[in-house]
N, C-alpha and C positions, 0 to 999 in steps of 0.2 A: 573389308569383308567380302567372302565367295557369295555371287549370288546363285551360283549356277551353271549360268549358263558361258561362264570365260575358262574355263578348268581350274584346275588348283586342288588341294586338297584341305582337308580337311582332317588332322590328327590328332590325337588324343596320350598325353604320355606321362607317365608314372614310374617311380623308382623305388627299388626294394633293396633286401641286402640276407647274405648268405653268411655263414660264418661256418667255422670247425667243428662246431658243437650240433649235432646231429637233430633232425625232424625229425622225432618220435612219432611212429605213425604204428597201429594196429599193425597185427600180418599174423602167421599162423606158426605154430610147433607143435612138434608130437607133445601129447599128453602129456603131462606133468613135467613137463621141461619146460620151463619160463625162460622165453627167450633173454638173451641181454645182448646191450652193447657197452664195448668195450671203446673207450675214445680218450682224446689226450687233456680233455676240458683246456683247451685252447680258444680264444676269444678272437681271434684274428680273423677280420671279415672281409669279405668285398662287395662292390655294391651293383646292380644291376638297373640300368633304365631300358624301357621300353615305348616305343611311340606305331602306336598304331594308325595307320593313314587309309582315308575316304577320297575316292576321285571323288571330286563335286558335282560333274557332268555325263561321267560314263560311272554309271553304278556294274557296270558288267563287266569292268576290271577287278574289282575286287579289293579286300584291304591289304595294306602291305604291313608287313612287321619290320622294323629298324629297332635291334637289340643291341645294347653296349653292356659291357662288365670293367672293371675297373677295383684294385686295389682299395681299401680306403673306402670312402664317405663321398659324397658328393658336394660339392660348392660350387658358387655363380661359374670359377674358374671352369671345372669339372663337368657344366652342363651346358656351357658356351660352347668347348670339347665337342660334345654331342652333337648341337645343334651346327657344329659346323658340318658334320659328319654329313648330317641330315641335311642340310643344302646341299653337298654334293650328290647325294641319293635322288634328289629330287629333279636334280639338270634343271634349276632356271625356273620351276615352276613356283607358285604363290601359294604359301603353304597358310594355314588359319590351326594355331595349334593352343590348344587344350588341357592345362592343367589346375594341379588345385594349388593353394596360397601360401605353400612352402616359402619360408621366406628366401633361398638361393632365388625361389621363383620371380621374384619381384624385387631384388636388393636394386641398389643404386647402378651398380657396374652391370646388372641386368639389364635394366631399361635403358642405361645409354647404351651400350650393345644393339640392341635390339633396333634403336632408334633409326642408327645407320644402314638396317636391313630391309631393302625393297620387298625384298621377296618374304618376309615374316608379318603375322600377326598376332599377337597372343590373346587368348581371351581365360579366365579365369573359372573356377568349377565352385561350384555352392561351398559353403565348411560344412565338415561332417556328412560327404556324400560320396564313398567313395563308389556305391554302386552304379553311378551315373560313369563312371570312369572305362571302357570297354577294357583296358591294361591290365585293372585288379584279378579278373580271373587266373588270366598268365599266370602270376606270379602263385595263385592260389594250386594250377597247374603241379606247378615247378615243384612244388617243396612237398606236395603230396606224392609226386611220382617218385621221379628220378633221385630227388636229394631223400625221401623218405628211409628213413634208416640209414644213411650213409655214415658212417664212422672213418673220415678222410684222414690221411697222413699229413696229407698237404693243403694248402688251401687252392692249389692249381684242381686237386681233385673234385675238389666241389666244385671249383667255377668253368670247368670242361663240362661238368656233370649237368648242371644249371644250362649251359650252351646247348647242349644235345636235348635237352628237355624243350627248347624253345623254338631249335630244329626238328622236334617228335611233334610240336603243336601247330608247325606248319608245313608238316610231308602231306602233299598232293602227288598227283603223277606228274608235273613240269618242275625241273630243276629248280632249286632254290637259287639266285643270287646275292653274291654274297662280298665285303670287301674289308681291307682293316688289316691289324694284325691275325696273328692267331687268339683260339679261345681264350686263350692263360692270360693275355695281355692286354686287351679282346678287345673288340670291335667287328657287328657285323650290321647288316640290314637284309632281311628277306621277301621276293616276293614272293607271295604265295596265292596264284589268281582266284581261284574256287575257296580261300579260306571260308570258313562261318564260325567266327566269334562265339557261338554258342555251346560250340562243342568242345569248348577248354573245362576243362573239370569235369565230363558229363561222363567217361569212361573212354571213350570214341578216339581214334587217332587220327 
């Protein structure tokens, strides 16, 4: 465990999922025109995780976002994926990471995994608390905004769409960086030094 005062971080991360079938969300038309959407009722999804990180010791960096997308669903295989992603992101630092008790979270093939990782420590979130989770808004973000009414052709549409959404929740004025494939295939990690967590959902970019 971080006490403080050695650095490391401290992250928090949670996983969502998109699919072809459109986030009906309010929006406006002329009078007596009811809007509609037209879509393919297609079920083919993809899934998103997100891991938001705390330096331990310098609160004046600020949190970083590390977002992945991926075809499919997630499993131990799927988020071991990530978490390697996420020690590269982090160069060598001592990460203390944050989730609730999914079972991928905690399989067998997880915990040996993990065992072998110096730099890892996982600690587990209450059930039933997702607002304790700093990530849930994100996604609360996401599918309000940018995917809201989206009626995609493709599933590449939504998970670009989803991508730029996560890139709109961490535009500051300093570059984002960023590594992986592209959106569609996706893998990225952002930092974002002045983020405030608070301002996901609230209107504010």
């Amino acid at each position: 465990m971080l006490d403080g005062t050695d650095g490391g971080e401290f992250s928090f991360l949670d996983e969502s999922g998109v699919s072809l079938l459109p986030q009906v969300r309010r929006t406006y038309a002329p009078r007596g025109r009811t809007p509609l959407l037209r879509h393919r009722l297609n079920w083919k999804r993809a899934s998103m995780a997100g891991a938001l990180g705390y330096h331990a010791a310098d609160p004046e960096r600020g949190p970083r976002l590390c977002f992945h997308l991926k075809p499919g669903s997630y499993d131990t295989v799927g988020l071991i994926e990530v978490l390697e992603q996420m020690k590269a992101f982090y160069r060598g630092e001592r990460v203390v990471l944050v989730w609730d008790g999914l079972s991928a979270h905690w399989s067998r093939a997880m915990r040996a995994w993990v065992a072998e990782q110096d730099w890892l420590t996982l600690e587990r979130l209450p059930a039933y608390a997702p607002e304790l989770n700093p990530v849930e808004p994100l996604w609360s973000s996401v599918k309000k905004r940018e995917l809201a009414n989206l009626a995609g052709n493709h599933l590449a549409d939504v998970t670009d769409a989803a991508d730029n959404s996560a890139a709109a929740s961490t535009a500051v004025h300093q570059p984002v960086s960023r590594y992986g494939a592209s959106p569609s295939s996706a893998s990225a990690c952002r930092h974002c030094p002045r983020l405030v967590v608070a301002t996901w959902g609230s209107g504010r970019r």
